[in-house]
C-alpha positions as CSV (number, residue, x, y, z in Angstrom):
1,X,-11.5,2.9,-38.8
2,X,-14.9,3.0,-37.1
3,X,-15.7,0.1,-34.8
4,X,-18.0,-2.5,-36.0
5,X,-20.6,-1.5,-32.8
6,X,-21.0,1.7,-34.5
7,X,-19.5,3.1,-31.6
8,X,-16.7,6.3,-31.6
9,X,-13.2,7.0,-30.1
10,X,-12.6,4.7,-27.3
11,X,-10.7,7.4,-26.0
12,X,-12.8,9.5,-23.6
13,X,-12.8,11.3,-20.5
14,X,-12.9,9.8,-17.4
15,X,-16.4,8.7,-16.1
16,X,-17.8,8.3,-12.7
17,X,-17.2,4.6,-12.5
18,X,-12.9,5.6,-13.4
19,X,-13.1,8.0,-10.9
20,X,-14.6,5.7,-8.4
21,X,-11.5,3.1,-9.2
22,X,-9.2,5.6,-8.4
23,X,-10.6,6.5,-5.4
24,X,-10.9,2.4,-4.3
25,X,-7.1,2.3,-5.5
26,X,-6.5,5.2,-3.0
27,X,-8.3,4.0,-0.2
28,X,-6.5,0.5,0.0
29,X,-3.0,2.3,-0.5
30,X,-3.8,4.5,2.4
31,X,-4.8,1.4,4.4
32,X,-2.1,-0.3,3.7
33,X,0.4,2.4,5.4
34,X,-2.4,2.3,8.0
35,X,-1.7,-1.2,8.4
36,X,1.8,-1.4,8.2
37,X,2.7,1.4,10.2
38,X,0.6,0.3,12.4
39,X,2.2,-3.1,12.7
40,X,5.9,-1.3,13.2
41,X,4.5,1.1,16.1
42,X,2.8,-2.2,17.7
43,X,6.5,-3.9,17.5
44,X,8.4,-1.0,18.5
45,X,6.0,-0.5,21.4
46,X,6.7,-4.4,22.6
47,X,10.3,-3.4,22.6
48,X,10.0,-0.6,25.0
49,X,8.0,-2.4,27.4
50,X,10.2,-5.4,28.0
51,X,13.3,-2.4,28.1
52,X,11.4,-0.6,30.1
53,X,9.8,-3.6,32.4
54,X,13.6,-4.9,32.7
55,X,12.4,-8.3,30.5
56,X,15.3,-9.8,28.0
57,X,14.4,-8.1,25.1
58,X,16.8,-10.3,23.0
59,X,13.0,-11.9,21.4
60,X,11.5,-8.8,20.6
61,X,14.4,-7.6,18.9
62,X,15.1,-10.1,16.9
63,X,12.0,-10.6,16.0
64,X,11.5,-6.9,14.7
65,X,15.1,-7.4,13.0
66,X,13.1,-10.0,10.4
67,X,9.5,-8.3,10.9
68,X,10.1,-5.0,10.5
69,X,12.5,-5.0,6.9
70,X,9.8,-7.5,5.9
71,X,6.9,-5.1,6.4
72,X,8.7,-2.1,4.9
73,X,9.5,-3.7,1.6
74,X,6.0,-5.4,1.5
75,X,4.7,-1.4,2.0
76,X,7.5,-0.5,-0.7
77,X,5.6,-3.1,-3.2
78,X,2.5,-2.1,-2.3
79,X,2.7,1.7,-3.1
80,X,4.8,0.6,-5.9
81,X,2.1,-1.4,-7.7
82,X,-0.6,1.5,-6.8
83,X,1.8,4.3,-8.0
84,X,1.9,2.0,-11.6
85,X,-1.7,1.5,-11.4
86,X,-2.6,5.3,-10.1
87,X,-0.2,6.8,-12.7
88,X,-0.6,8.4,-16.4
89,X,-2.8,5.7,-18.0
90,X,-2.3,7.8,-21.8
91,X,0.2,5.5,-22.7
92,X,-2.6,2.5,-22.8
C-alpha cells in the first residue's frame, strides 16, 4: 500500500545523518569506559598510596568495596543499552 505522502518503501539504506548516530552512539560508549575506567584506576591508585605511605587504608578500601561493583555494573548497563541500540535494527 503506497503512503498517502506519495512517498516509497520506508525501508532504505542508511543515510549520512544514520551513520552519524551511530558514530555519536559510539563515541559516548567509548567515553563511558573512558570514564569509568578511569574512575577505578583513580581508586585503585588512592589505595596504593595510603599502602604504600603506611596510612590505614581501612577508608579507601571500603570505599572502593561499594564504588567499584557500583561503577562496573553501571559500565555493564551502559554498553548494554548501546549494544541494543548499536545492534541489527532489521527487526524494526
Amino acid at each position: 500500500m503506497p503512503s498517502p505522502s506519495g512517498g516509497g518503501d520506508v525501508r532504505r539504506a542508511p543515510g549520512a545523518s544514520d551513520r552519524t548516530v551511530r558514530v555519536i552512539q559510539w563515541a559516548m560508549a567509548g567515553l563511558a569506559v573512558l570514564f569509568i575506567g578511569g574512575i577505578i584506576t583513580w581508586i585503585t591508585h588512592l589505595i596504593r598510596t595510603a599502602w604504600r605511605l603506611g596510612d590505614v587504608p581501612s577508608a579507601s578500601i571500603g570505599i572502593s568495596l561499594v564504588a567499584i561493583p557500583v561503577f562496573l555494573t553501571l559500565l555493564g548497563v551502559i554498553l548494554y543499552v548501546f549494544v541494543g541500540l548499536l545492534g541489527d535494527r532489521s527487526e524494526r
